[in-house]
TORKETI-649638 format. One record per residue (C-alpha): residue in one letter; x, y, z. Coordinates in steps of 0.5 Angstrom, whole numbers, padded with zeros to 4 digits. Each point is the difference from the previous one (the first is absolute). Layout:
<recs>
> rest | c1 | c2 | c3
> a | X | Y | Z $
...
</recs>
This chain:
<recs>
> rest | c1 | c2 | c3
> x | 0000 | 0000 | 0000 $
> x | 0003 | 0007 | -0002 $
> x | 0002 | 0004 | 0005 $
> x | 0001 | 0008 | 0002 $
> x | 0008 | -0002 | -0001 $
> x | -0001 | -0003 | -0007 $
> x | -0003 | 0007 | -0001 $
> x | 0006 | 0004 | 0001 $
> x | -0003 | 0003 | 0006 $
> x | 0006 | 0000 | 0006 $
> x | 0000 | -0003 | 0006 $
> x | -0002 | 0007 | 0005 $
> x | -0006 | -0001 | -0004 $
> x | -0001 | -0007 | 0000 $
> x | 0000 | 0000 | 0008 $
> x | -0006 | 0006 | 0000 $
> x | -0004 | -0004 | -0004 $
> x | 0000 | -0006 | 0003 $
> x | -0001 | 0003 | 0007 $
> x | -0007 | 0002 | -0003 $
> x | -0001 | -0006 | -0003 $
> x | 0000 | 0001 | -0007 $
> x | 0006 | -0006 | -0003 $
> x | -0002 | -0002 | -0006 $
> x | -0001 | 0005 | -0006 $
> x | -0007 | 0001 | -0003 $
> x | -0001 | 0000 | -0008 $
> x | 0002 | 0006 | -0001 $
> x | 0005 | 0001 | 0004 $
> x | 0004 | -0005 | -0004 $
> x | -0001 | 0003 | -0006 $
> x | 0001 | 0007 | 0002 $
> x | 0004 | 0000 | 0005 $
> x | 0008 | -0002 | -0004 $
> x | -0003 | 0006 | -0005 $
> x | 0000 | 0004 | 0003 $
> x | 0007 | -0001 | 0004 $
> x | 0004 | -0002 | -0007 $
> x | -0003 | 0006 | -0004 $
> x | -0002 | 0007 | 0001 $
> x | -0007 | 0000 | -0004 $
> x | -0007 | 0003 | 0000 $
> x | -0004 | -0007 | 0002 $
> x | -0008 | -0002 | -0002 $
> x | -0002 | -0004 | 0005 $
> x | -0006 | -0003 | 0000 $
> x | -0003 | -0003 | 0007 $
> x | -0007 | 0000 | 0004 $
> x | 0001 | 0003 | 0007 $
> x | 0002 | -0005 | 0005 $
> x | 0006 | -0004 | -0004 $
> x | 0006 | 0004 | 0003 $
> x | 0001 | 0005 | -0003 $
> x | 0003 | 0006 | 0005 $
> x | 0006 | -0006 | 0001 $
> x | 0000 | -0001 | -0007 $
> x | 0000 | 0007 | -0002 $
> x | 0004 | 0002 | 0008 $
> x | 0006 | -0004 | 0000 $
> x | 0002 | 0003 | -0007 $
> x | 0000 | 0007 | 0002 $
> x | 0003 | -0001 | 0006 $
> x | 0005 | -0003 | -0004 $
> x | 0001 | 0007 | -0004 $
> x | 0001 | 0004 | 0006 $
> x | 0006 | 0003 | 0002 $
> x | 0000 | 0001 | 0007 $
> x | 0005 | 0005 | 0001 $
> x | -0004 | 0004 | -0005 $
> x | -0005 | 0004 | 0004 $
> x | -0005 | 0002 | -0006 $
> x | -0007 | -0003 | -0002 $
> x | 0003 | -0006 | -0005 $
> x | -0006 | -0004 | 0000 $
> x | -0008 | 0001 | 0000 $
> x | -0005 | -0003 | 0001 $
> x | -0008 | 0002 | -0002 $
> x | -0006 | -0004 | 0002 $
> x | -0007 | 0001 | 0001 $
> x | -0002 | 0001 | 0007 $
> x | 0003 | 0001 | 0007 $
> x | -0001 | -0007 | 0002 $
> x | 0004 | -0003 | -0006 $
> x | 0006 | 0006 | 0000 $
> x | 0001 | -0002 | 0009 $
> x | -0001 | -0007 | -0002 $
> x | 0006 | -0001 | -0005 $
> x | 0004 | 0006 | 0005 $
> x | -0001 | -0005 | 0005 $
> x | 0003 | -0006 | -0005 $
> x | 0006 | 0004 | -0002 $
> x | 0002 | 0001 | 0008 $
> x | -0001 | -0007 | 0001 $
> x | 0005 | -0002 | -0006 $
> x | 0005 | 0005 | 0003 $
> x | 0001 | -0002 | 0006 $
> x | 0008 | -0003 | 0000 $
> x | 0002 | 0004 | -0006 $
> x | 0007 | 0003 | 0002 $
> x | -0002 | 0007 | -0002 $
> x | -0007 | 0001 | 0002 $
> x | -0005 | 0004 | -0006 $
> x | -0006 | 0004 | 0002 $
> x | -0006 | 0000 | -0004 $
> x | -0005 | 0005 | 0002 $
> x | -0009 | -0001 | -0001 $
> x | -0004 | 0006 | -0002 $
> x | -0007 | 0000 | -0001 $
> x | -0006 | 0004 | 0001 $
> x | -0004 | 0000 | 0006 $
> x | 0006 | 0002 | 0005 $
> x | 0001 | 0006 | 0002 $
> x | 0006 | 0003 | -0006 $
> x | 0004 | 0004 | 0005 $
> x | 0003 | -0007 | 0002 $
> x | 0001 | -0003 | -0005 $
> x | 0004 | 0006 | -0003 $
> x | 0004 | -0001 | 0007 $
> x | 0001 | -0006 | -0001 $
> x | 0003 | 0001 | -0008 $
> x | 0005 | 0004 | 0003 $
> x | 0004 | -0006 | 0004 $
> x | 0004 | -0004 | -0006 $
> x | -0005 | -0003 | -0004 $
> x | 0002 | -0006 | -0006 $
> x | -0006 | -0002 | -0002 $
> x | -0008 | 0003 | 0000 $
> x | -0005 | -0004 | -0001 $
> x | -0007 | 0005 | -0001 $
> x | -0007 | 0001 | -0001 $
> x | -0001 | 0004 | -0006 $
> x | -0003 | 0006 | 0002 $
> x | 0004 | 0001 | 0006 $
> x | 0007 | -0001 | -0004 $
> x | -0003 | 0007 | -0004 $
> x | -0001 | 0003 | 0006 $
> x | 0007 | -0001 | 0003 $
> x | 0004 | 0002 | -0007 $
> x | -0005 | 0006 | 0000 $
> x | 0003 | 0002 | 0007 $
> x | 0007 | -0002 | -0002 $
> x | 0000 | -0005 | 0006 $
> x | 0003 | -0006 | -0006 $
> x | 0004 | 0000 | -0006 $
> x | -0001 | -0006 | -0003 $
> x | 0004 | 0003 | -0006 $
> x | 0006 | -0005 | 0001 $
> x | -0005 | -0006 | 0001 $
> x | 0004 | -0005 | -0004 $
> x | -0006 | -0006 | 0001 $
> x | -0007 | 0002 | -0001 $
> x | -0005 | -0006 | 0002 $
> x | -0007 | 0001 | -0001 $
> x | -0004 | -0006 | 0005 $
> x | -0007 | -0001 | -0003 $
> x | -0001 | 0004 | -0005 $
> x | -0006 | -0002 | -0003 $
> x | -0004 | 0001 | 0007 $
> x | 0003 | 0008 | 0001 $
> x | -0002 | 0002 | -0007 $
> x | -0006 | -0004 | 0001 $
> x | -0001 | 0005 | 0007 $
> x | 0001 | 0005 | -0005 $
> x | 0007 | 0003 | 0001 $
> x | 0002 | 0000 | -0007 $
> x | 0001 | 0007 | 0000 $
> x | 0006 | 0000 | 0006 $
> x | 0003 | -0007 | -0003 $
> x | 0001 | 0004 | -0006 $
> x | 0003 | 0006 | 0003 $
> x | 0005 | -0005 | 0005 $
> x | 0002 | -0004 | -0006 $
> x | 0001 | 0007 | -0004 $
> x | 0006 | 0001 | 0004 $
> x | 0007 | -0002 | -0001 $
> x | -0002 | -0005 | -0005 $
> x | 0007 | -0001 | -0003 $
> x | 0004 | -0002 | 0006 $
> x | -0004 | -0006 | 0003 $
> x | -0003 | -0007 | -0001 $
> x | -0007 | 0000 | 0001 $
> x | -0004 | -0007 | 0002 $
> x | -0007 | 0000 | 0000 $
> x | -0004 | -0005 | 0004 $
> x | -0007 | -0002 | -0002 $
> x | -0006 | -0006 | 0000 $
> x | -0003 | 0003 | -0007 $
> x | 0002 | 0004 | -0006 $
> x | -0005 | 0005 | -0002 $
> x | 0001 | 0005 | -0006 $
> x | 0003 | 0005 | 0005 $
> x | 0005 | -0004 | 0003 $
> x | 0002 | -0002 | -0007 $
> x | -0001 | 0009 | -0001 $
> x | 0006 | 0000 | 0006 $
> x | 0005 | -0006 | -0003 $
> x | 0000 | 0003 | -0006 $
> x | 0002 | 0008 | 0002 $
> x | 0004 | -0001 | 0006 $
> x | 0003 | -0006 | -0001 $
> x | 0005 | -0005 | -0004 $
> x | -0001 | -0002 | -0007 $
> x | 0004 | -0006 | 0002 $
> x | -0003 | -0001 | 0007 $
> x | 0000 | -0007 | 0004 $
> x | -0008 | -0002 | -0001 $
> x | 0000 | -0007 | 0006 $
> x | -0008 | -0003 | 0001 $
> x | -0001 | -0005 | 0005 $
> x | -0004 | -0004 | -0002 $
> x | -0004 | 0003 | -0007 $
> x | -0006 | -0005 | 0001 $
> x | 0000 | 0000 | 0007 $
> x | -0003 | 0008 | 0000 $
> x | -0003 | -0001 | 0007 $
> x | 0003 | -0005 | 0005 $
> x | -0001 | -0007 | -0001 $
> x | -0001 | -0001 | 0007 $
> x | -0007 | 0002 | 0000 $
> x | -0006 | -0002 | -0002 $
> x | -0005 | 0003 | -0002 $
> x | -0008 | -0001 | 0001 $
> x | -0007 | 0003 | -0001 $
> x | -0006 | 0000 | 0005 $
> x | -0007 | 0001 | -0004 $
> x | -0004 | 0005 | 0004 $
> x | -0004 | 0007 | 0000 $
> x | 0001 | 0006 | 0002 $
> x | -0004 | 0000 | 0006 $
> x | 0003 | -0006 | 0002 $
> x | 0007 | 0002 | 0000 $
> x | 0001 | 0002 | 0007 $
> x | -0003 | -0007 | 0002 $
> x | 0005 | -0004 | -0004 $
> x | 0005 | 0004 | 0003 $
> x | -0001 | -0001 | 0007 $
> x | 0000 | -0008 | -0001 $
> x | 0007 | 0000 | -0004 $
> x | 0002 | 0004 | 0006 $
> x | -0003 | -0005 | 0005 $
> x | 0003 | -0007 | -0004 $
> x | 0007 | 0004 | 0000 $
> x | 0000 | 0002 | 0007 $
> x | 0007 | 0002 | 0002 $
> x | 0003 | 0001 | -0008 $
> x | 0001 | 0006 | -0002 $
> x | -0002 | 0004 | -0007 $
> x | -0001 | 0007 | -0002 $
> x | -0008 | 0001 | -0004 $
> x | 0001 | 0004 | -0005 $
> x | -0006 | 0006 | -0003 $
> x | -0001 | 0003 | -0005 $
> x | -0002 | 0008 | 0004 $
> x | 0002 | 0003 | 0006 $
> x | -0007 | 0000 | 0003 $
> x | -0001 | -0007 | 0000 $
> x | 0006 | -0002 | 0003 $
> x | -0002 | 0004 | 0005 $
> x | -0007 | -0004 | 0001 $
> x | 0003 | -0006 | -0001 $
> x | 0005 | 0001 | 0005 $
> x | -0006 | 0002 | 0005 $
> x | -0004 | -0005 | -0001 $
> x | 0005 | -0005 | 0001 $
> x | 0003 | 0003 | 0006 $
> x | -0008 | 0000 | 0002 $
> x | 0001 | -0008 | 0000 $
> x | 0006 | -0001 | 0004 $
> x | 0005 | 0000 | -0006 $
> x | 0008 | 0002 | 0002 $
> x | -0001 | 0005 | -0006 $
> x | 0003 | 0007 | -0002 $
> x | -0002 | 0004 | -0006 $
> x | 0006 | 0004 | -0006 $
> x | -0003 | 0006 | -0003 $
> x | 0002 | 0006 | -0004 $
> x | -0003 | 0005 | 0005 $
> x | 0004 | -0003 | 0006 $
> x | 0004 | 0004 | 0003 $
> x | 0008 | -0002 | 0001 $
> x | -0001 | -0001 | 0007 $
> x | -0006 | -0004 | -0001 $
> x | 0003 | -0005 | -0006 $
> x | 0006 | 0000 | 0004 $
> x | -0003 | -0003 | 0007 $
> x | -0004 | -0005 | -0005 $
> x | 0006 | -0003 | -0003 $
> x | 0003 | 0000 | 0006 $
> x | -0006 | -0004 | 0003 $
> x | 0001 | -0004 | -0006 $
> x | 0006 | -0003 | 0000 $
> x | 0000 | -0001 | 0008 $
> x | -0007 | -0005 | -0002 $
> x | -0004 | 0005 | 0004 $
> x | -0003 | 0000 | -0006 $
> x | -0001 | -0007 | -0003 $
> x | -0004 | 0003 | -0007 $
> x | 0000 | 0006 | -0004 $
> x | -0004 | 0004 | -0003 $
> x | 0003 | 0005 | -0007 $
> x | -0001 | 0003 | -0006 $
> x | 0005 | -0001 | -0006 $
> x | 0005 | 0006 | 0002 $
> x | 0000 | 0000 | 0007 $
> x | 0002 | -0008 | 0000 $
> x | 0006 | 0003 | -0005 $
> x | 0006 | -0002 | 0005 $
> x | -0003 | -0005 | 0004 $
> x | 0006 | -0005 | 0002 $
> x | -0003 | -0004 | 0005 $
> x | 0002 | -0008 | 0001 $
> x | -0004 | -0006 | 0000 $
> x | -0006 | 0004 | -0003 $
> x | -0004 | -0008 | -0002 $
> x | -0006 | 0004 | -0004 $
> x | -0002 | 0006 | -0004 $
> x | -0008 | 0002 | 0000 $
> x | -0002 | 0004 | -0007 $
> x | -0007 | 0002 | 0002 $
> x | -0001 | 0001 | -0007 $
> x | 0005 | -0001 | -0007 $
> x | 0005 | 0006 | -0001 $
> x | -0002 | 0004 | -0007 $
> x | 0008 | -0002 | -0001 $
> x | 0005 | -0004 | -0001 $
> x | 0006 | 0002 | 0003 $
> x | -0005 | 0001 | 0006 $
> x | -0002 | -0007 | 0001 $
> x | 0008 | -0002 | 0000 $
> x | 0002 | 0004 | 0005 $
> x | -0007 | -0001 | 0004 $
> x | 0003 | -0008 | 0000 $
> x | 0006 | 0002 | 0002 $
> x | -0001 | 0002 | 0007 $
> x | -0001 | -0007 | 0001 $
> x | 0006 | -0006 | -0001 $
> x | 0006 | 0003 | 0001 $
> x | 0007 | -0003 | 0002 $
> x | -0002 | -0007 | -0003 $
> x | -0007 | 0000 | 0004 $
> x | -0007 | -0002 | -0003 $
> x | -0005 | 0005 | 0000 $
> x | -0009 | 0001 | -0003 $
> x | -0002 | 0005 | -0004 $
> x | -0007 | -0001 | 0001 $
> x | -0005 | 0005 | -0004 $
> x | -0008 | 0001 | 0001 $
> x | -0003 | 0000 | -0007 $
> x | -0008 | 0002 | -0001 $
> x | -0005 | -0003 | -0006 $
> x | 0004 | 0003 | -0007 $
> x | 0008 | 0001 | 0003 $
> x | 0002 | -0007 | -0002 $
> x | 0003 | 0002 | -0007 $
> x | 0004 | 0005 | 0005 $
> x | 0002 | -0007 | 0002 $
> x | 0002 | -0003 | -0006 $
> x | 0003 | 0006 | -0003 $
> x | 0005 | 0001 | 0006 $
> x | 0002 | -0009 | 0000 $
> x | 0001 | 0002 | -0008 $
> x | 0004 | 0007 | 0001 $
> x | 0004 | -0003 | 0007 $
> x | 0001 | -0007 | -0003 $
> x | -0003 | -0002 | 0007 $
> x | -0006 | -0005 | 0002 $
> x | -0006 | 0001 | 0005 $
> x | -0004 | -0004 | 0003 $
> x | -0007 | 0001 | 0004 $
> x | 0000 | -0001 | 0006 $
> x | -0007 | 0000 | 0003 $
> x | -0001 | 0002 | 0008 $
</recs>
């Protein structure tokens, strides 16, 4: 079995990895991580969320880095606050026994700016950052990301999804010449292909992991026939034959996933509730809750589960069919991760089963009834 050795990763790394329990490298570790290391290139890499991609993308450019050098080198940009603390927390975690330390920095909104501009005034060798924020902060003059050698943009299908294309644009735009660019993402819409073919190399390394399997092949997938008065009802029993398991249940608005949340809190359910209009407080204290299993289930729209990276999810709920494809695939996401198996149940009423077919069709996956 290939190890992190056999990569070309050394030894201070190896010893931090296997501290946090991650031995043997995943499928697209493999294939990006000796690239990356050999060759200075701008790199496609084609992967759902959940496969490990902050260690393939985060041990590269920590590879790149010149300690001594106290400018930002490396940036990192993802979609939400959780995800840029997250691949922070990582990039620390693989530091630990390096000789020289290297000091990665997270900014996002919802924090108060003025620490953040504080912070950036201690040495900093790579950023990872929410778009918006990023602006900000090169508005203020607090960062220069002018000498930026590697610029990776994690998930990127999910910020332009989140409508950050303006901001992508005006980040990339900078110091186009002198850096590779790695681009992370689960699908390709037109814009991304847009960014690729502006921004980065004719002669860019393309890696797909997996072309057949766009949603991991650890998941099956099903669909229960109702109606739309019934759907609660069908819900509170999933929940109840799935006692102790956890999973997010995913609506289409923001006010039914307030009502739905209610009326299971109503019932007894360990249940918390994602939704745009929360504030960061608020969101903060449910992810919390969450990844403590104070909270057994969670209620979510599409946007506000973006960054949502929680272990040993066993099932997502759709309360009905995303209208899109990619919306699916992320949906489904949530759930097998790091090897595991994992449901993807969604409730369908009279005329959505062409919905069914045309998503087996399109994704190359099979569902199967399941009846209550």
């Amino acid at each position: 079995m290939t190890t992190f050795s056999d990569l070309g990763i050394s030894d201070a790394y190896v010893k931090a990895l296997k501290e946090i329990n991650i031995v043997h490298p995943t499928d697209i570790q493999t294939a990006v991580i000796p690239v990356l290391l050999e060759t200075k290139t701008d790199l496609i890499g084609l992967a759902q969320t959940g496969t490990g991609k902050t260690a393939a993308f985060g041990l590269p450019i920590l590879n790149t880095i010149i300690p001594s050098n106290t400018e930002v080198q490396g940036l990192i940009i993802a979609p939400t606050r959780e995800l840029v603390q997250q691949i922070k927390k990582q990039l620390f975690k693989f530091t630990k026994y390096l000789d020289e330390k290297i000091f990665v920095e997270g900014v996002y909104g919802g924090e108060k700016i003025e620490r953040q501009i504080k912070a950036l005034k201690r040495p900093t060798h790579i950023v990872v950052a929410t778009p918006g924020r990023l602006l900000d902060l090169i508005a203020r003059e607090a960062v220069d990301i002018r000498k930026v050698k590697t610029l990776i943009l994690d998930e990127a299908d999910e910020m332009l999804s989140m409508g950050f294309k303006q901001e992508l644009n005006k980040i990339i735009a900078y110091n186009t010449s002198k850096r590779n660019t790695w681009l992370f993402s689960a699908t390709m819409p037109k814009e991304i292909k847009q960014i690729i073919s502006q921004y980065m190399a004719v002669d860019a390394i393309r890696i797909q992991v997996d072309k057949n399997a766009l949603v991991n092949k650890n998941i099956s997938h099903h669909f229960i026939n109702t109606s739309v008065s019934q759907k609660t009802n069908v819900i509170k029993r999933l929940l109840k034959k799935r006692k102790g398991e956890r999973g997010i249940i995913f609506c289409r608005t923001k006010a039914g996933t307030k009502t739905l949340a209610q009326q299971l809190q109503d019932e007894g359910f360990a249940v918390g509730a994602l939704e745009g209009d929360m504030k960061q407080k608020e969101r903060d204290k449910v992810m919390r809750a969450f990844k403590k299993e104070n909270v057994q289930v969670m209620v979510s729209t599409d946007v506000s589960a973006r960054g949502i990276d929680v272990q040993n999810l066993s099932f997502v709920v759709h309360h009905q069919l995303p209208d899109h494809l990619d919306y699916y695939t992320h949906r489904s996401g949530r759930t097998a991760r790091a090897g595991k198996t994992g449901q993807s149940i969604a409730l369908i009423v009279a005329g959505e089963m062409q919905k069914v077919v045309n998503t087996q069709k399109a994704l190359g996956i099979k569902f199967k009834e399941m009846t209550m």
